[in-house]
Wavefront OBJ file of the C-alpha trace (Angstrom):
o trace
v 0.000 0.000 0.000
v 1.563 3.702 -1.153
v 1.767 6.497 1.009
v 0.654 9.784 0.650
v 2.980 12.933 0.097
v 1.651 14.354 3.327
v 2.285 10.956 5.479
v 5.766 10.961 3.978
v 6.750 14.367 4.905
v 4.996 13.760 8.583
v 7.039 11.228 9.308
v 10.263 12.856 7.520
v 9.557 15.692 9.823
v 9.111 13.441 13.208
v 12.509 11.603 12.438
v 15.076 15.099 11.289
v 16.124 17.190 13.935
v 15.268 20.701 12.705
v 18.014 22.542 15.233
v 20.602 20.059 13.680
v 19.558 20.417 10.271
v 19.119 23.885 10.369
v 23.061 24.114 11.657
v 23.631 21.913 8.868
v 22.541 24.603 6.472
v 24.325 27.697 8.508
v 27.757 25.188 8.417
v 26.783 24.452 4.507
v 26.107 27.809 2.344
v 25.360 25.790 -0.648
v 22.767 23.967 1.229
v 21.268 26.905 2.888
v 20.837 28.481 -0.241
v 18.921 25.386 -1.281
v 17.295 25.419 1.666
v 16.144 29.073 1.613
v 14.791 28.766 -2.047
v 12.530 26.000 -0.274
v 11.720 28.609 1.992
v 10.968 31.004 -0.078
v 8.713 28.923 -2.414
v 5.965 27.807 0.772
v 6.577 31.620 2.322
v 4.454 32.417 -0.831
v 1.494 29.985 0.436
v 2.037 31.888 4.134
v 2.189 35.406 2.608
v -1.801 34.810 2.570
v -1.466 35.433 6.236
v 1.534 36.718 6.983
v 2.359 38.709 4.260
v 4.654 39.345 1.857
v 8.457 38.423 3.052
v 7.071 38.119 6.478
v 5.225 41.831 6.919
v 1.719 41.181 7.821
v -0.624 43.402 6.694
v -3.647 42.164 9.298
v -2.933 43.683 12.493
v -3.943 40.538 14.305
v -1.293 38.368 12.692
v 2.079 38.906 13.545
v 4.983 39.600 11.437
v 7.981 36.813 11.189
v 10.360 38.538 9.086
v 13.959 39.354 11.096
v 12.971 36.677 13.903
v 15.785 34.364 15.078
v 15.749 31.261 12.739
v 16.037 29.102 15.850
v 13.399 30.934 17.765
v 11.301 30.257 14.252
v 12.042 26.651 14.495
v 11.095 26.382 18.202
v 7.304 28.187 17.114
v 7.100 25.486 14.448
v 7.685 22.525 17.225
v 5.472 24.121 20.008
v 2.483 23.900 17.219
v 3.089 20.718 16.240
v 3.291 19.493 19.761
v -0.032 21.286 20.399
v 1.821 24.196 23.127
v 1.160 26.568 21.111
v -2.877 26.532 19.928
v -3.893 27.199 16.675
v -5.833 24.595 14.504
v -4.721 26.048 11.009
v -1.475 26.546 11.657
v -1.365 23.330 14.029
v -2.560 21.233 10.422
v 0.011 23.565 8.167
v 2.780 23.038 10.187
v 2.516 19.082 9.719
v 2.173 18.914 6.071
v 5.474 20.518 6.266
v 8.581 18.552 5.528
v 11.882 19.509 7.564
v 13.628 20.932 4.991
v 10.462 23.186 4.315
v 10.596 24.247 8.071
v 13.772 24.422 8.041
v 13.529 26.571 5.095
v 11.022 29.172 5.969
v 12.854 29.604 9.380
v 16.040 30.520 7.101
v 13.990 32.676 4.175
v 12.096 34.899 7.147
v 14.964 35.728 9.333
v 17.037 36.616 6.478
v 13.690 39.539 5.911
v 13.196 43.275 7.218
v 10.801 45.284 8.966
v 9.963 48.750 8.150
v 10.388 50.633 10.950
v 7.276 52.519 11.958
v 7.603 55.584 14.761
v 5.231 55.663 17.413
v 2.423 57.679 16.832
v 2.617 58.716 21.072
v 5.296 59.520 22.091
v 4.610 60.381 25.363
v 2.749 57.178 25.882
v 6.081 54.875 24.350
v 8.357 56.765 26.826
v 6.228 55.211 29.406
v 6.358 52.203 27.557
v 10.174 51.917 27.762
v 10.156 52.349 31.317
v 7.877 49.140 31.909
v 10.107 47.593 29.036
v 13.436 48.190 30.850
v 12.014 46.919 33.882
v 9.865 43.960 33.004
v 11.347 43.005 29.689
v 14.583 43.221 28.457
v 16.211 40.121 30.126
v 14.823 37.904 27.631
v 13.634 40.025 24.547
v 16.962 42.061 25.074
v 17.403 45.833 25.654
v 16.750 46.800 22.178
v 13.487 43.778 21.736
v 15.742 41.761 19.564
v 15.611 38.636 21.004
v 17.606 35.505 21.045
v 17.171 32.275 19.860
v 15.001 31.070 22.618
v 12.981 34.663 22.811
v 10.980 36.183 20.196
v 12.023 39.535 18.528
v 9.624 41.883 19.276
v 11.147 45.038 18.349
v 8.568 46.590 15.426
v 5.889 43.629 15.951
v 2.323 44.656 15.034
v 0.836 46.517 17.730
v -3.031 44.397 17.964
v -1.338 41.769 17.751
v 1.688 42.510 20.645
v -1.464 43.666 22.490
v -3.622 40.494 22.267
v -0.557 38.286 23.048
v 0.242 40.050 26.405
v -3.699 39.385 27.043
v -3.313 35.927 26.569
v -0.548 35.545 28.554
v -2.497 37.381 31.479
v -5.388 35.792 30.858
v -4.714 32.072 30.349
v -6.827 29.595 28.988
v -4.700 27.474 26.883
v -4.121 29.599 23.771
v -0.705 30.681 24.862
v 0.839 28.913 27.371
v 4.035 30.178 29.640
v 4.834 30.806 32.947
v 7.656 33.466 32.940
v 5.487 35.303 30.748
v 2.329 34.560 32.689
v 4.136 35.607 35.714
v 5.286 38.941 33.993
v 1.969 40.024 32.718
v -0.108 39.106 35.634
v 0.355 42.622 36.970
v -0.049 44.369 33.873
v -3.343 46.794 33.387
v -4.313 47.545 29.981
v -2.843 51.104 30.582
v 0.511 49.404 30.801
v 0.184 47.032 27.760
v -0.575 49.868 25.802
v 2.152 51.871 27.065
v 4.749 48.797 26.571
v 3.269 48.067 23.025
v 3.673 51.874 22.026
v 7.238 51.254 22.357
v 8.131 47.857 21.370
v 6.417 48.517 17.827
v 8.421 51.342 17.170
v 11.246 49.778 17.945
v 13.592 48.545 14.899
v 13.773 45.120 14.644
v 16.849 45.045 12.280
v 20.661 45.100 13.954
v 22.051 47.975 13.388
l 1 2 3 4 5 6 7 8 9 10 11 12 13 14 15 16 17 18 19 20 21 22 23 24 25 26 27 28 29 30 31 32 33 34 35 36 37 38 39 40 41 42 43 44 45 46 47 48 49 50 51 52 53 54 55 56 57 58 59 60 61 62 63 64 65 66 67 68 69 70 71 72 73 74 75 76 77 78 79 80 81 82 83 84 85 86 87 88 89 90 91 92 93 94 95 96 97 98 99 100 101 102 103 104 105 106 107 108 109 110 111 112 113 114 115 116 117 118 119 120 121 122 123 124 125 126 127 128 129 130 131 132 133 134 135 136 137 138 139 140 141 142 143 144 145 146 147 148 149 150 151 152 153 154 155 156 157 158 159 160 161 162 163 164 165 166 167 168 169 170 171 172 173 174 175 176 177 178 179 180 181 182 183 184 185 186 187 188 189 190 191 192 193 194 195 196 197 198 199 200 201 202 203 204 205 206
């Protein structure tokens, strides 16, 4: 009995670790250039959502261009494994073959944000006061992020807004307890303040 494209790439997928591969690729340029082209070719199925080269245009989606590719990979196993909820991208993700993860993790850190101003700001200096206090040990004092961290430095603003509410909130739909811990105190006065500021943040090294 034949299997189906989509069983074969599950199970390539459960059997390839994507850290390793991905180092692979970084160790390989000839192969992360293959790699990336992958990427590149599914980011244009994603750009539905996310937009094009990782800029989303719906404010409740958030952007993954300039994210850590490791960081990438890590959102890609935590919706596979069901930590992270989302039933369309939870069925996406496994259709996916490694290299294809692997690939869009390479093709969208390798994008750029616009940078976008704050249009307050009074309210983002209040922002970055909350941010230097609450934040910056694990998105890092500029919102860059690491590879375990995400970069939120120019992240849409609904969308850095409705994550901080799930984190306060609970329920399931994003699930961690540093960040539970750290929002917990938050009132929406602050989230607005810290989002003000994060957003306008560039999220490309300077």
């Amino acid at each position: 009995m034949g299997c189906s494209a989509q069983t074969v790439k599950a199970s390539d997928s459960a059997s390839v670790d994507l850290d390793a591969r991905l180092a692979q690729a970084q160790a390989d340029p000839k192969l992360a250039q293959t790699l990336f082209a992958t990427g590149a070719k599914v980011a244009t199925f994603c750009a539905n959502c996310h937009g094009a080269s990782g800029n989303s245009t719906n404010p409740t989606i958030p952007n993954l261009a300039a994210q850590h590719p490791t960081f990438l990979l890590l959102q890609i196993r935590k919706f596979a494994d069901g930590t992270r909820r989302n039933e369309f991208m939870e069925g996406l993700i496994k259709a996916l073959s490694s290299d294809e993860k692997v690939g869009l993790a390479l093709y969208y850190s390798a994008q750029t944000l616009p940078t976008k101003p704050s249009p307050n700001p009074a309210l983002a200096a209040i922002g970055k006061d909350l941010f230097s206090k609450n934040c910056f040990r694990c998105h890092g004092d500029k919102g860059l992020g690491s590879d375990k961290f995400a970069r939120i430095a120019g992240q849409q603003p609904e969308y850095l807004k409705l994550t901080l509410q799930r984190y306060k909130n609970g329920g399931g739909i994003r699930m961690d307890p540093l960040m539970a811990a750290n929002t917990r105190l938050l009132s929406n006065a602050d989230m607005d303040a810290l989002v003000a500021y994060v957003s306008s943040l560039s999220a490309n090294p300077q």
